[in-house]
Structure formats: structure tokens, C-alpha cells
N, C-alpha and C positions, 0 to 999 in steps of 0.2 A: 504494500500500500504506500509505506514512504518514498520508496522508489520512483512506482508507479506513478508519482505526481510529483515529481522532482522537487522534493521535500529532502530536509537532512536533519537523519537522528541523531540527536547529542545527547550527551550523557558523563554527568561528571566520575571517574571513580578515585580511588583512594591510593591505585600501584599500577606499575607497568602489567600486571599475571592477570590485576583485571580489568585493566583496560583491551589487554587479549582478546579474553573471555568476550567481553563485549563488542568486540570488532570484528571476531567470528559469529556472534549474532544479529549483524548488520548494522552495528552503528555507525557510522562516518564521519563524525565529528567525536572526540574524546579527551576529555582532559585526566593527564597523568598527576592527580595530586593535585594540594593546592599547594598556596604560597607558603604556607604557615609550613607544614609538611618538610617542605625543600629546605626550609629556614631551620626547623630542629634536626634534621640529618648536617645540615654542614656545621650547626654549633657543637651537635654529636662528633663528627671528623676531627672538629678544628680541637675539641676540648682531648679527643684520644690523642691526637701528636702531639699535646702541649705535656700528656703525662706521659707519654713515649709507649703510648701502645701500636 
């Protein structure tokens, strides 16, 4: 039906395994995460090399 009238499904998810998921169920539009997301993974990074993990 989305297709069929050149329409586009979006759909936020939470990680790239399900934004997968959802790209194999026709979505076409996906967002990988939000901002917030990206921002505790690199304060997570940056705080492991500061303790030399």
C-alpha cells in the first residue's frame, strides 16, 4: 500500500539490528538512534580511554 502510492515509511528505532529488522519489513526511511543515544556511547568511549580501558 505505501509503495503503491508513492508514500514513505519511517520509522524511528533504537540500533542499527533494528533498524535491519525494519528495512526488511519495508520501511524506507529509518533512523538509527537518537541524539541522546550517540551522545552516551561516545561519553561511554571517551570516559573508557580516559581510565585506559
Amino acid at each position: 500500500m505505501v509503495h503503491d502510492n508513492d508514500l514513505i515509511a519511517a520509522i524511528h528505532t533504537p540500533n542499527g539490528e533494528t533498524a535491519r529488522q525494519r528495512a526488511s519489513q519495508g520501511f524506507t526511511f529509518i533512523t538509527l538512534a537518537s541524539d541522546l543515544t550517540h551522545l552516551e556511547q561516545a561519553a561511554r568511549d571517551h570516559l573508557a580511554k580516559a581510565r585506559g580501558n
